[in-house]
N, C-alpha and C positions, 0 to 999 in steps of 0.2 A: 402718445396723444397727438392727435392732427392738429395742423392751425388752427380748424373750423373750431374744434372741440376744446382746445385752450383758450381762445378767443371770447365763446361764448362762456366756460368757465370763470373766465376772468370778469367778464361783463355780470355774472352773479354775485361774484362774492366782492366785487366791487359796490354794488345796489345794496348790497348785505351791508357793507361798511358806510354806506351811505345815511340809508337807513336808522342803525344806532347811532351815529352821530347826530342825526337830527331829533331821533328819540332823547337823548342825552342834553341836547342844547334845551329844548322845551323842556325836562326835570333830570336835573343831577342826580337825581336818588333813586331815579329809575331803577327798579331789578331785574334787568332782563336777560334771556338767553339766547344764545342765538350759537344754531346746531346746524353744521353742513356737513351733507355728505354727498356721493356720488350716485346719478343716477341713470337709468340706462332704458334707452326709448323699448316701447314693447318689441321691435324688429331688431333690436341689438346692435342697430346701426349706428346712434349716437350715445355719446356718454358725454357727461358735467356735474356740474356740482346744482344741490337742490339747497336751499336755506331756508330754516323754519327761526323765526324770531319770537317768543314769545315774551309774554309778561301778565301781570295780575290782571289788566284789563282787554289785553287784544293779542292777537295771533296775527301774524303776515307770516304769508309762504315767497320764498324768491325762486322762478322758473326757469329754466334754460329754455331759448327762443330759437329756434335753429335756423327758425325759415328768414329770422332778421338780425343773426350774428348776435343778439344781445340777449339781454336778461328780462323778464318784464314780472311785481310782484302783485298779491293779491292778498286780500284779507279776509280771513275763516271767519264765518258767521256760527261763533259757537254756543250763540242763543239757539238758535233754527237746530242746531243739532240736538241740544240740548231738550228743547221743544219734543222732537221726532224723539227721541228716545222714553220720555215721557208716554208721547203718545202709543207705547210701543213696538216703535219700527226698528227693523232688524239691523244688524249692521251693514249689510247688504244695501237693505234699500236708500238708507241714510250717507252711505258711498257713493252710492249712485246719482244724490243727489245734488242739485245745486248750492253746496255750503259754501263756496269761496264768490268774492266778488269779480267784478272785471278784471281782466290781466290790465294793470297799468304799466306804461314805459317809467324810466329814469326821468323824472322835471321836477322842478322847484317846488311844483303845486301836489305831485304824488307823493314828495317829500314829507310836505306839509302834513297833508291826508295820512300818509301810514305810521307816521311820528305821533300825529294826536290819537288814534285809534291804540296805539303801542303807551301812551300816559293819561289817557283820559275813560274815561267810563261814556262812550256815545252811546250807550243800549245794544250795543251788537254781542257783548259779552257772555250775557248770562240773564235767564230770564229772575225778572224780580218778585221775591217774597216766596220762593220756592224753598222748601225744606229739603236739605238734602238726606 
């Protein structure tokens, strides 16, 4: 592995351990998971670690950044998914679409945001009163 691609590795699973710490400080009882593995740009040029965090109410993915050495996460909208499959769109076109939010950097305040989306119920989850 190259500097580049340890560097921004480590800037992942560093945002990852961030992350659940602050998911953890907001509720001890949190259940969450958080799954990394390696992944590899479509040109096979870059490789790192990707992290998906999840829990009963919210989803964060953590990305490798290449073009700024670091990590940056986002949080799946799996209402809107959930929505689009209802209405039923394929998996295709519900890939293709805009389920994650903005890529945020590592701050106090993205902290904040993906910690209460990972212990709180803000409506991004799951659309309400839906039979499964």
């Amino acid at each position: 592995m190259t500097k580049l691609h340890q560097k921004v590795d480590d800037a992942v699973k560093e945002f990852a351990d961030a992350i659940v710490a602050a998911a953890v400080k907001r509720d001890p009882d949190v259940g969450l998971v958080c799954d990394c593995e390696t992944t590899t740009s479509d040109d096979g040029k870059y490789h790192a670690s990707i992290c998906d965090i999840q829990t009963d109410t919210g989803f964060v993915t953590i990305f490798p950044d290449f073009s700024e050495e670091a990590a940056k996460a986002s949080i799946l909208n799996r209402g809107l998914i959930r929505a689009m499959e209802l209405e039923g769109f394929d998996d295709e076109t519900i890939n293709d679409s805009p389920v994650y939010s903005t890529l945020m950097p590592l701050t106090k305040d993205s902290l904040d945001i993906l910690s209460l989306v990972l212990t709180e119920d803000v409506g991004l989850q799951h659309q309400k009163n839906i039979e499964e």
